[in-house]
C-alpha positions in Angstrom: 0.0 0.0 0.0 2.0 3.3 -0.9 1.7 6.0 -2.9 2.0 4.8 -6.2 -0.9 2.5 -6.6 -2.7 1.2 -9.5 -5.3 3.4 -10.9 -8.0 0.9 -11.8 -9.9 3.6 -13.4 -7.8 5.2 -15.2 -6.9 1.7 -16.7 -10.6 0.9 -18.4 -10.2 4.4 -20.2 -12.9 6.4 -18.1 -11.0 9.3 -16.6 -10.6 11.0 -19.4 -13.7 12.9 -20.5 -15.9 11.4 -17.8 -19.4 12.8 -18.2 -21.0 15.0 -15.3 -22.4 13.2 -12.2 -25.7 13.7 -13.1 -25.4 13.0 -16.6 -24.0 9.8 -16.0 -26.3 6.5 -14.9 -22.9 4.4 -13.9 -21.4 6.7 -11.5 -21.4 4.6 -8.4 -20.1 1.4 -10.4 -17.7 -0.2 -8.6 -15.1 0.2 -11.3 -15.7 3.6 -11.1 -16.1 4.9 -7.8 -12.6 5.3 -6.8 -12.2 8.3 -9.5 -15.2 9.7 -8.8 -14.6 10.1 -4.9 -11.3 12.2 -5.8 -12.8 14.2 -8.3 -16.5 15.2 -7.5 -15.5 18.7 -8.8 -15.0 17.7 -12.1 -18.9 16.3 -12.6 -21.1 18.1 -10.4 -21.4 21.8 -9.4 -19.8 23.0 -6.0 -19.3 25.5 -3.7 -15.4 26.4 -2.5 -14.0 26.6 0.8 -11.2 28.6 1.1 -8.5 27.7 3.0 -7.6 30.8 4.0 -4.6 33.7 3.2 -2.3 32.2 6.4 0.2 29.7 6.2 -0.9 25.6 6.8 -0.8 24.9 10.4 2.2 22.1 11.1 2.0 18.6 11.2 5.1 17.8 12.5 6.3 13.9 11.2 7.6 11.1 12.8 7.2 8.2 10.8 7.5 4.7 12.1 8.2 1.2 10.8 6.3 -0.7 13.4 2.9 -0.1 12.5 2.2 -2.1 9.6 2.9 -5.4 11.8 0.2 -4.2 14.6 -2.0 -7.4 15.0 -5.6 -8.0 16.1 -8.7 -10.1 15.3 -11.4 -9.2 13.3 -14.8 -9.1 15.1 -16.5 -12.4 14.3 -13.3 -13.9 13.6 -10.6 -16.1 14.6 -7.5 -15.4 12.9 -5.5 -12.2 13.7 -4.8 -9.8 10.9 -1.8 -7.1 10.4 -2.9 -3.3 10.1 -1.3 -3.1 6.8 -3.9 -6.3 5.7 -6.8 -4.5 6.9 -5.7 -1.3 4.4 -6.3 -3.4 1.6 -9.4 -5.5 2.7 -10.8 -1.8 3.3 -9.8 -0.6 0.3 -8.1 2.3 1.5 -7.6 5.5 -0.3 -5.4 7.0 2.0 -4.9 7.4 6.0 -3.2 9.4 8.5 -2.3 8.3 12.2 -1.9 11.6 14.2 -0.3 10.6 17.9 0.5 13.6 20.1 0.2 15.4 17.2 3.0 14.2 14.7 2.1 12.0 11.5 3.2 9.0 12.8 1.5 7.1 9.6 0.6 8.3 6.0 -0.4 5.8 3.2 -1.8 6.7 -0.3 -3.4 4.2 -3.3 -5.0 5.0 -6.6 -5.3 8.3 -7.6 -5.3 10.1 -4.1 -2.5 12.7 -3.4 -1.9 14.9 -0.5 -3.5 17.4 -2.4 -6.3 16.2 -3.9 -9.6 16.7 -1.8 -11.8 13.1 -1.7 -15.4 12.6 -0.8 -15.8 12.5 2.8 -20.0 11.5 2.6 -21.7 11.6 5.8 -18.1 12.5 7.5 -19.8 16.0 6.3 -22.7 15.4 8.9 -19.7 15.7 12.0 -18.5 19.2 10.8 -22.5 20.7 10.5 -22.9 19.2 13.9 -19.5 20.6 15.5 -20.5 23.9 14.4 -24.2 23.8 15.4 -23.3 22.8 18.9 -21.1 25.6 19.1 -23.8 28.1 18.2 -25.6 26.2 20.9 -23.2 27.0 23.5 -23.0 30.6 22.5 -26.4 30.6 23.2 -27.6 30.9 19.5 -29.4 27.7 19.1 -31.6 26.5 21.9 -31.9 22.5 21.4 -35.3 22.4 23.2 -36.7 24.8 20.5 -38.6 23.7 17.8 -37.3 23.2 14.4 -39.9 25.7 13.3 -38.6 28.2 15.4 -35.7 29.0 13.1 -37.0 27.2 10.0 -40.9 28.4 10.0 -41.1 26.5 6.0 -40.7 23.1 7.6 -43.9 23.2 9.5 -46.1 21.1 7.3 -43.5 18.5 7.1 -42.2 15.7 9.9 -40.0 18.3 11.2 -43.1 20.4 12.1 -43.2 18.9 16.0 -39.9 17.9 16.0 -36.8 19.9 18.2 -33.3 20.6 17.1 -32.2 17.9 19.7 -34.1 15.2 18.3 -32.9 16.5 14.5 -29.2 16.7 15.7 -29.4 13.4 17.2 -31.4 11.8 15.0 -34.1 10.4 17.3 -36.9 12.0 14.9 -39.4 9.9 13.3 -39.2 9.9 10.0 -41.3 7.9 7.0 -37.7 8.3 5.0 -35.8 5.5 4.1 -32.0 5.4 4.1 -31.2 1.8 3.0 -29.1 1.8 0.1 -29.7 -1.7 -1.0 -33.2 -0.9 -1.6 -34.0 0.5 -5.2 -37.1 2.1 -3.9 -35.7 3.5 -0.6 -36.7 8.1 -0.2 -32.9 7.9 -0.2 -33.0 8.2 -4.0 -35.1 10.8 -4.4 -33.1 12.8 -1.7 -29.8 12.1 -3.9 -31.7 13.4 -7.0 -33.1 16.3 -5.3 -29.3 17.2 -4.4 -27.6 16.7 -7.8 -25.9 13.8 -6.9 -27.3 11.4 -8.9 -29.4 12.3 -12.5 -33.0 12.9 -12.3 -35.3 10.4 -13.1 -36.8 9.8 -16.6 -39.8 11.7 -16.8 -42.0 8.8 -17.9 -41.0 6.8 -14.9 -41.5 9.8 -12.5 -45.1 9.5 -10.0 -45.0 13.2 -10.0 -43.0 16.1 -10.3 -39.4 15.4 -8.3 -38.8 18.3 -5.7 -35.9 20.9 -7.1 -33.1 21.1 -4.4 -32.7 19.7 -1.1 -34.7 21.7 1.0 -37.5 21.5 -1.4 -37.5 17.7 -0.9 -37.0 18.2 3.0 -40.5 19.7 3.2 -42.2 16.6 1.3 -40.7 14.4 4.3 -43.8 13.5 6.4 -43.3 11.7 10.1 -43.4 8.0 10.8 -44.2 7.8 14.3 -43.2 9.9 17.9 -40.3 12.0 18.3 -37.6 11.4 20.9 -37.8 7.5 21.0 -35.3 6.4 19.5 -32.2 6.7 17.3 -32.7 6.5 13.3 -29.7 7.0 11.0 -31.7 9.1 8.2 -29.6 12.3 6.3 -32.3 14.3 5.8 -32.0 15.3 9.6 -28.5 16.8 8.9 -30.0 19.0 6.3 -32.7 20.3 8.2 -29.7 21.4 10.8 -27.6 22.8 8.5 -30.7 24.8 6.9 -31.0 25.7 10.8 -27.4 26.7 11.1 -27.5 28.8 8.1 -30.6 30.5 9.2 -29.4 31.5 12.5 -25.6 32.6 11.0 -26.9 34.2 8.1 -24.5 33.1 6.0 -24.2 29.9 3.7 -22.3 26.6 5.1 -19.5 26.5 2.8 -18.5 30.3 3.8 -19.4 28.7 8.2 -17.0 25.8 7.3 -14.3 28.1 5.6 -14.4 30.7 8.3 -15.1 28.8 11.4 -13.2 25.9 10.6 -10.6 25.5 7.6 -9.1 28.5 7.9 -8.4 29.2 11.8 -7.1 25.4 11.5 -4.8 26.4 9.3 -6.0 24.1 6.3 -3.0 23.3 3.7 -5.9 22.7 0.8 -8.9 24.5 -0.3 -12.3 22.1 0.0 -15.6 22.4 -1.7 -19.0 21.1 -1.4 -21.3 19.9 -3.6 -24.6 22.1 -4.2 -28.0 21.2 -5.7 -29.7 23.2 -8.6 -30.2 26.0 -6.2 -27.1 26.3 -5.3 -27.6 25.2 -1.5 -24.3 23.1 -0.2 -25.4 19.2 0.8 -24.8 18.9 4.6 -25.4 15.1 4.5 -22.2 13.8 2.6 -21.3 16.4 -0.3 -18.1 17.8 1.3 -14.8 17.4 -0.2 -11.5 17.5 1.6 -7.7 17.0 1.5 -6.7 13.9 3.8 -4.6 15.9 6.2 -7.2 18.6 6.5 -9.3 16.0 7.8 -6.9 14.7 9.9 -6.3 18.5 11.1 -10.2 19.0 12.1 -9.5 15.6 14.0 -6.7 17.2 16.0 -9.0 20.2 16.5 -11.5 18.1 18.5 -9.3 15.7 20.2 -7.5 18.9 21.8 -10.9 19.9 23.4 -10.6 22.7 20.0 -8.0 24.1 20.5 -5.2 23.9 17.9 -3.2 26.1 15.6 -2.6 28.5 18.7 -6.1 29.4 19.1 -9.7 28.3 20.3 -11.4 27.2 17.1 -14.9 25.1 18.9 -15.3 25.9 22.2 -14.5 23.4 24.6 -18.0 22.9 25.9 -19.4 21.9 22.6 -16.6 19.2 22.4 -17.1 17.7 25.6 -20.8 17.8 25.3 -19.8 15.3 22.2 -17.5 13.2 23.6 -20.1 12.7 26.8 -22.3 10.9 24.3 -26.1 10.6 23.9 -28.7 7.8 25.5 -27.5 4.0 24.4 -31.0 3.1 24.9 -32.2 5.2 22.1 -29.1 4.0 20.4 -30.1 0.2 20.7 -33.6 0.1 18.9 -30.9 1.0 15.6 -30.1 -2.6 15.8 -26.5 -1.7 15.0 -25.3 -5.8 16.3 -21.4 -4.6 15.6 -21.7 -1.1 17.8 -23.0 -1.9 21.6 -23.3 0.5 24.1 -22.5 3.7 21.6 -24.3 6.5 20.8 -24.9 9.4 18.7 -24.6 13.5 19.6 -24.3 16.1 17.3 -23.9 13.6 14.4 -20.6 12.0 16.2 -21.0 8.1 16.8 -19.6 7.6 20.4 -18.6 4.2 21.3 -18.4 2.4 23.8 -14.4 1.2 24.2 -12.3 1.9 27.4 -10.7 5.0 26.0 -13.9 7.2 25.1 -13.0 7.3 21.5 -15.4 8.6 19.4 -15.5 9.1 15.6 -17.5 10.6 12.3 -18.3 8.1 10.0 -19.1 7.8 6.2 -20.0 5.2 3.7 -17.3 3.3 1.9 -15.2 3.6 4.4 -14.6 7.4 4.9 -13.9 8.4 8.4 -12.4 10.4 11.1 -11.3 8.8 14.9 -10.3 9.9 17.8 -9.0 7.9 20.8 -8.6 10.4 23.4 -6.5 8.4 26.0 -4.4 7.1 23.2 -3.9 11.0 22.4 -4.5 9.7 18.6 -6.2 10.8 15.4 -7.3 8.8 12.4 -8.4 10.1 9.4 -9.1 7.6 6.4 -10.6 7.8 2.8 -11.8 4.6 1.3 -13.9 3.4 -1.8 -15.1 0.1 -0.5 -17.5 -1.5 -3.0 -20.3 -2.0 -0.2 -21.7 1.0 0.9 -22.2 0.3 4.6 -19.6 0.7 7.6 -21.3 -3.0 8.7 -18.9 -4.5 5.9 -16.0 -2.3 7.5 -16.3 -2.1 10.6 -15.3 -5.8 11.7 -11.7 -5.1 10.6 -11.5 -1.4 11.4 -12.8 -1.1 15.0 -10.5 -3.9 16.2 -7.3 -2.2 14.5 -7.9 1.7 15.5 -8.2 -0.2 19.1 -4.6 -2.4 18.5 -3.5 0.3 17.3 -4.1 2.7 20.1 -2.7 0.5 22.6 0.3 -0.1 20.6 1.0 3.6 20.9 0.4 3.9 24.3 2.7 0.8 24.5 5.6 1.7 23.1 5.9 5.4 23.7 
């Protein structure tokens, strides 16, 4: 695994001249997915964030040799693995290992660079929740409000009794579903409605599709009570980034860029993608350079404080790391994740060292193992969508890995 790779697409001939994301019915085939997730600027329309006119904050490097050989067992299996086997089973784009601060580890494959921003999907969800939870503790946001209270449009639609807690931790009920091996799963429609995949045929369309995200947020109707329990579904990050933007007054890619990217002293621009109407999609359309990531990583596990300066307030952070209810968590049926939780769209587990992490499909991801004093951040472009087909092999080597640190340092 280094940084010279084969590039598999590149190889059947589709780089070059690749049609638009929407314009093109194959764009999450397997063969071509690894290209896409590096270059979603070149097919679909976005919205920069600027990394700012300072210099990139350091990441001071200290390389080792020993990591590759760290051991553990998969979960459900019998036979240890090395870290550097789990890299390809994952399919791994690229990762950094942050410990006390200095690279430590730093693999690329395929086409990723350093410099090139990847898809980070519902990694995106982590950064609109990190910066709504510090409007709430500046008093801004009040999570026992109503979601109408700052977005008065959503009123006829599930959100219309629900509160910003129950959207930022996703205990809403929602009659939306988010299963992607379902052809007929709202999921769809909510990709069309945000440019991500092409509109549907007009002689197959029911009825008119929604134009734009929020437009498709207001057809969402509820499936049950609020508040009972946890249920993984997007559209809830949209509705608090459409809350975030409201109460800012400014757009998210400008809240990212000026709240986050550049007082962390980002070494890349990153971008977002936007629907039709030019709003940025908070559930998974954010683009960013691997060490960036790694960089916002940093920025929580030092209680947000890095680059010299306080960039999230410390309250919002530990209000993270302290988690949400595991009871709501449970009725998820998430078998591979017992005892975590989910606050301000940050997955909390349940391990010994109160790591917690953002997560996104195919394998993107950020994790942070505060006792180990470690950061993760990882691109992949698994061919299964779900972290379920990840996870058995990734939980168990962040873990190895973290006591190997604290083990030999």
């Amino acid at each position: 695994m280094g940084s010279n790779g084969n590039n598999d697409s590149v190889e059947l001939g589709w780089r070059m001249g690749a049609p638009r994301l929407a314009d093109d019915p194959r764009a999450w085939s397997a063969e071509r997915v690894r290209e896409r997730f590096c270059a979603m600027r070149e097919r679909t329309p976005t919205a920069n964030v600027w990394r700012g006119e300072g210099p990139a904050s350091a990441l001071p490097r200290a390389l080792r040799d020993d990591i590759d050989a760290v051991a553990f067992t998969p979960l459900g299996g019998d036979a240890p693995m090395r870290w550097a086997d789990s890299l390809a089973a994952n399919r791994t784009d690229g990762i950094v290992v942050l410990h006390r601060g200095r690279i430590v580890y730093e693999r690329y494959d395929g086409p990723l660079r350093p410099q090139l921003p990847h898809v980070c999907m519902s990694v995106t969800k982590s950064l609109v929740g990190t910066l709504a939870a510090a409007e709430m503790v500046a008093g801004r946001i009040d999570p026992d409000a109503p979601v109408t209270a700052y977005v008065p449009e959503l009123a006829g639609s599930a959100w219309g009794t629900a509160t910003v807690r129950q959207t930022m931790d996703m205990t809403t009920a929602l009659h939306y579903d988010e299963d992607y091996t379902r052809p007929d799963a709202e999921v769809w429609s909510y990709l069309r409605a945000g440019g991500q995949l092409p509109p549907e045929p007009a002689d197959e369309r029911e009825s008119e599709e929604p134009a734009g995200i929020r437009a498709f947020l207001r057809t969402v109707r509820a499936g049950g009570r609020h508040g009972q329990a946890f249920a993984y579904k997007t559209v809830n990050t949209e509705v608090l980034a459409w809350i975030l933007c409201n109460v800012a007054g400014q757009p998210l890619a400008r809240l990212v860029e000026e709240r986050l990217w550049a007082p962390m002293g980002a070494e890349q621009d990153a971008y977002f993608g936007v629907d039709r109407l030019g709003w940025a999609g908070a559930g998974g359309a954010f683009s960013g350079a691997l060490r960036d990531m790694a960089r916002f990583g940093e920025t929580m596990r030092c209680d947000g404080f890095f680059n010299g300066r306080r960039i999230v307030p410390e309250a919002a952070v530990a209000d993270i790391r302290g988690g949400a209810s595991p009871a709501h968590f449970a009725h998820a049926g998430y078998a591979l994740l017992p005892g975590w939780s989910y606050r301000h769209m940050w997955w909390v587990t349940h391990n010994p060292h109160g790591a917690y992490c953002a997560r996104g499909i195919h394998g993107q991801g950020i994790y942070i193992d505060p006792a180990a004093e470690m950061t993760i951040a990882r691109f992949a472009s698994h061919p299964k969508a779900g972290n379920a087909n990840l996870d058995p092999t990734t939980l168990p080597a962040y873990h190895a890995l973290a006591l190997h640190l604290l083990a030999t340092s």
